[in-house]
C-alpha positions in Angstrom: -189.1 -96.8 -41.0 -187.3 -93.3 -40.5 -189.0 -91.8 -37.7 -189.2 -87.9 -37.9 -187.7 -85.9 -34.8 -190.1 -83.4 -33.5 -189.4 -79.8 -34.2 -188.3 -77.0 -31.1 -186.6 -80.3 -29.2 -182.8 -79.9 -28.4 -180.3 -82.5 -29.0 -179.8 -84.7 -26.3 -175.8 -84.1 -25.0 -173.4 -86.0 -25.8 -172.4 -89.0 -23.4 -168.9 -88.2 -22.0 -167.8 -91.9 -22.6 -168.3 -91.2 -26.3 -165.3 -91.9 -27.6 -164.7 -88.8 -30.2 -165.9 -86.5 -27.7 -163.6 -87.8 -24.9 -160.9 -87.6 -28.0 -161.6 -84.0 -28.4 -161.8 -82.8 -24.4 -157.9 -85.0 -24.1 -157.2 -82.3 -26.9 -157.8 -78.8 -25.5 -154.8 -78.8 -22.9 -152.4 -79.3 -25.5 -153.9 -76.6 -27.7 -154.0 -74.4 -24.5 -150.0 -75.3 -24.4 -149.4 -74.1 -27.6 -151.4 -70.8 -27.1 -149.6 -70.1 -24.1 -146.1 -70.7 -25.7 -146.9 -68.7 -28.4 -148.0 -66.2 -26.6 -144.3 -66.3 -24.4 -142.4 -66.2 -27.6 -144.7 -63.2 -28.9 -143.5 -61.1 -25.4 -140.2 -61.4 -26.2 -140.0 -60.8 -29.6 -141.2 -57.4 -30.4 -144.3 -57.3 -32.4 -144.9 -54.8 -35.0 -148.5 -52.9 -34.4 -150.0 -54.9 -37.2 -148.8 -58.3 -36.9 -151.8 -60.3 -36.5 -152.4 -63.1 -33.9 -153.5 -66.3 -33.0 -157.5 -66.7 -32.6 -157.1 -62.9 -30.3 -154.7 -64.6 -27.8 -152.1 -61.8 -27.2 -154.3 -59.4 -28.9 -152.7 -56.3 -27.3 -149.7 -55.4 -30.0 -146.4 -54.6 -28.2 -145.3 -51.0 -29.6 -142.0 -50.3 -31.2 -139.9 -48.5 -29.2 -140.0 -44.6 -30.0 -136.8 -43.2 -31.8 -135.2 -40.4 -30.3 -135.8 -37.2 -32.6 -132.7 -36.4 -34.7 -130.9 -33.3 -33.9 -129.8 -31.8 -37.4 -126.8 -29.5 -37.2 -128.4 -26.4 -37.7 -130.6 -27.3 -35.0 -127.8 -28.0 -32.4 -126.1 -24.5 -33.9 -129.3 -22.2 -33.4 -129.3 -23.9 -30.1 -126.0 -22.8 -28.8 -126.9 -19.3 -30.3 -130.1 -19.1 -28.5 -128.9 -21.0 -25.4 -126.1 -18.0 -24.6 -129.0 -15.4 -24.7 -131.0 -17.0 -22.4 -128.9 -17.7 -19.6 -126.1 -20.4 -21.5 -122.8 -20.1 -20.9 -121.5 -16.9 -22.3 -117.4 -17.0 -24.0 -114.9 -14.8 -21.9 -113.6 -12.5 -24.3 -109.6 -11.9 -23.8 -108.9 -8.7 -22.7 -108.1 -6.7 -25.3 -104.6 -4.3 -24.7 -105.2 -0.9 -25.8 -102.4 1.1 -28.5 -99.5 2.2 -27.0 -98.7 5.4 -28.2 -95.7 6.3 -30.2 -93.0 7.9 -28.5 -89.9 9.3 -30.0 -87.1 10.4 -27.2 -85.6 14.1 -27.8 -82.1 14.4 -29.1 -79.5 15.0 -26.6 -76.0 16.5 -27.5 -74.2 15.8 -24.0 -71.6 13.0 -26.1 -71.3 15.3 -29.2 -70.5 18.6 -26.6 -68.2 16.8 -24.4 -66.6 15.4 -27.5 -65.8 18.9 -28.9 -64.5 20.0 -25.4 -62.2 17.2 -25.2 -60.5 18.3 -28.5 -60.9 21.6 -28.2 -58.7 21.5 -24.2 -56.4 19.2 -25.8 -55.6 21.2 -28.7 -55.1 23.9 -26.0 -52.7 22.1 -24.5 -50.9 19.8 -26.8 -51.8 21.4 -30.0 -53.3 20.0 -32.9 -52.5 15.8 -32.6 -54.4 13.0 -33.5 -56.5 12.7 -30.7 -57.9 15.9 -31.1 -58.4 15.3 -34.1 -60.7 12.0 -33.9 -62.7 13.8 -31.0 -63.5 16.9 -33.3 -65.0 14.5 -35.8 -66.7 12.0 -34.1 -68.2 15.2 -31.9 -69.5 17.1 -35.1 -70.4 14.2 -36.7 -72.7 13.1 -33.5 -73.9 16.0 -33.7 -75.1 16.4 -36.8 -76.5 12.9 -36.2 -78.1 14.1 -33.1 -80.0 16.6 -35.1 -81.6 13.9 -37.8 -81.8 10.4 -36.4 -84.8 9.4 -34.3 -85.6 6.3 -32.3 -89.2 5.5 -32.9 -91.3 3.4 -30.5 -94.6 2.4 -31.9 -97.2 0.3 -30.8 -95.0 -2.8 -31.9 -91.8 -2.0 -32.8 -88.4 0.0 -32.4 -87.9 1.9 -36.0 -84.6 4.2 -36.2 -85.7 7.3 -39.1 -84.2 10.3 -40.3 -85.3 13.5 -41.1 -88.1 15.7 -39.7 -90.1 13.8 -37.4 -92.9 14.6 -34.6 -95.9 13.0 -32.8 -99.0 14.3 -33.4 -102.1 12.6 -31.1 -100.1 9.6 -30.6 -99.1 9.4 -34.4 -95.6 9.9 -36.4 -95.8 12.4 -38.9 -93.0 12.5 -41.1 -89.3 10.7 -40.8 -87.8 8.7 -43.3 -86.9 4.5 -43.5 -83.2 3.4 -43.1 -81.5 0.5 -43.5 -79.0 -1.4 -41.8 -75.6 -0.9 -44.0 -74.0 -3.6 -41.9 -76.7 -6.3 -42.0 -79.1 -5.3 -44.3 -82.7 -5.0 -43.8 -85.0 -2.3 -42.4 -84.0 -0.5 -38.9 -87.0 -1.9 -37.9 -87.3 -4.5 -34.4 -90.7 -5.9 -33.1 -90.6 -5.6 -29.0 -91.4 -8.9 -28.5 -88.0 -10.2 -30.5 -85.9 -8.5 -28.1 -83.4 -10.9 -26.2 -81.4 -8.4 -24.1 -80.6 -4.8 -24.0 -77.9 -2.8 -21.8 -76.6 0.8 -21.5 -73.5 1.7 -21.5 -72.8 3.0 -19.0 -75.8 3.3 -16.7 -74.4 6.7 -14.6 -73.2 8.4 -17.9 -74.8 6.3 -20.7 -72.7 6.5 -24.1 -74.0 3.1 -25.8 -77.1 1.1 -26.1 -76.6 -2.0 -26.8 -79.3 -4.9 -28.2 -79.9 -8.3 -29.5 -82.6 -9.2 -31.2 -83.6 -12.2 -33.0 -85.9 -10.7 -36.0 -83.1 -10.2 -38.3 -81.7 -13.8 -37.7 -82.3 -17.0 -35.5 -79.3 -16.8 -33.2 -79.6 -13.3 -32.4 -78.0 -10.2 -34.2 -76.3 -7.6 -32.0 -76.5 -4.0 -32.2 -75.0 -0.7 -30.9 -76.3 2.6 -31.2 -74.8 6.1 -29.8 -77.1 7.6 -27.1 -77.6 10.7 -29.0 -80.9 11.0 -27.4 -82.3 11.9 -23.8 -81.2 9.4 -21.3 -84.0 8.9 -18.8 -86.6 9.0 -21.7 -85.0 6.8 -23.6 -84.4 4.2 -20.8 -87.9 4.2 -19.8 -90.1 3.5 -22.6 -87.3 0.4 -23.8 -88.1 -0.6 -19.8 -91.9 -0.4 -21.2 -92.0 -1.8 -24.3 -88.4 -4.1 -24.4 -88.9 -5.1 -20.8 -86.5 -4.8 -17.9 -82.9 -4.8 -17.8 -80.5 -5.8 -15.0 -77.9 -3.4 -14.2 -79.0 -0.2 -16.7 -80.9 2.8 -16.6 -80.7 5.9 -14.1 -80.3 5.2 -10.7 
């Protein structure tokens, strides 16, 4: 007959040489094996905050690495503005070279008067001949010359006009264009095309003589009479054509 177990009693434990029990204790180690190797392999992988784990072991989830805020262009640009104004490194401006003024020599007639006194004297002596004949016309005609033609020096360039011309406040005011009848092209040179100049000759200069490279690669030549003050001349092409070896006024 069934015999009823009396209520509030606890169950007796379980006698370690019961086989299913002693079955079940041989099995925890292993299962503690596998938690701990999953737990390895779950350090070094990296776990997203909500992966879930295995019966809480390795409960803490391994954060994700934080990404480095992106920098947008505009961002890195008001950054370079704002970074000069507050102590950044600040651009060095290049000097900037102030205008040159223009300067236009005053006519001289020293060729065109000596000239006229050669021909004159030797018509005095010799009478009328062909030499005094080519002086008187080259000296009137250098004159006359003398009288119109004007070297210009501007801020950039060397520009031959004719006519009235004058500087007023650092300006030209009036003068004509001309153009080269031998080569063609405006009688007009930028300084910094200049390969050599001379006069000719320094004591009593008669010539000026230039090359230049504006009106063609290899250099075009070109000689002028110095129908204009000596010493003024000389110095502002020292200025703005650079120096010269064996010219200019001692």
């Amino acid at each position: 007959p069934h015999t009823a177990r009396p209520r509030g009693r606890s169950q007796p434990a379980p006698d370690p040489a019961d086989g299913p029990h002693r079955r079940r204790t041989s099995s925890q180690p292993a299962i503690a094996m596998q938690l701990s190797q999953r737990c390895a392999a779950t350090a070094r992988t990296p776990a997203s905050p909500l992966r879930a784990t295995h019966k809480g072991a390795c409960r803490r989830p391994v954060a994700a690495p934080a990404a480095a805020p992106a920098r947008s262009r505009h961002g890195v640009r008001v950054q370079a503005l704002f970074g000069g104004l507050f102590g950044g490194k600040k651009a060095v401006a290049a000097p900037v070279r102030p205008k040159r003024p223009t300067i236009v020599p005053q006519p001289s007639y020293n060729i065109p008067i000596t000239l006229l006194a050669i021909s004159a004297a030797d018509t005095a002596v010799f009478g009328v001949n062909a030499g005094t004949f080519v002086c008187g016309i080259l000296g009137t005609f250098l004159a006359v010359q003398a009288s119109r033609v004007k070297f210009v020096f501007d801020d950039e360039a060397l520009e031959v006009v004719v006519g009235e011309a004058k500087v007023t406040a650092g300006d030209l005011e009036g003068g004509k264009e001309t153009e080269n009848v031998f080569v063609g092209g405006k009688n007009r040179w930028s300084y910094d095309t200049f390969i050599n100049w001379e006069f000719w000759w320094p004591g009593f200069p008669v010539l000026v003589y230039f090359k230049e490279s504006q009106t063609k690669p290899e250099g075009q030549i070109h000689f002028f009479p110095i129908i204009f003050n000596g010493k003024e001349l000389y110095d502002v092409m020292v200025e703005r054509c650079g120096s010269t070896m064996n010219s200019g006024p001692k």
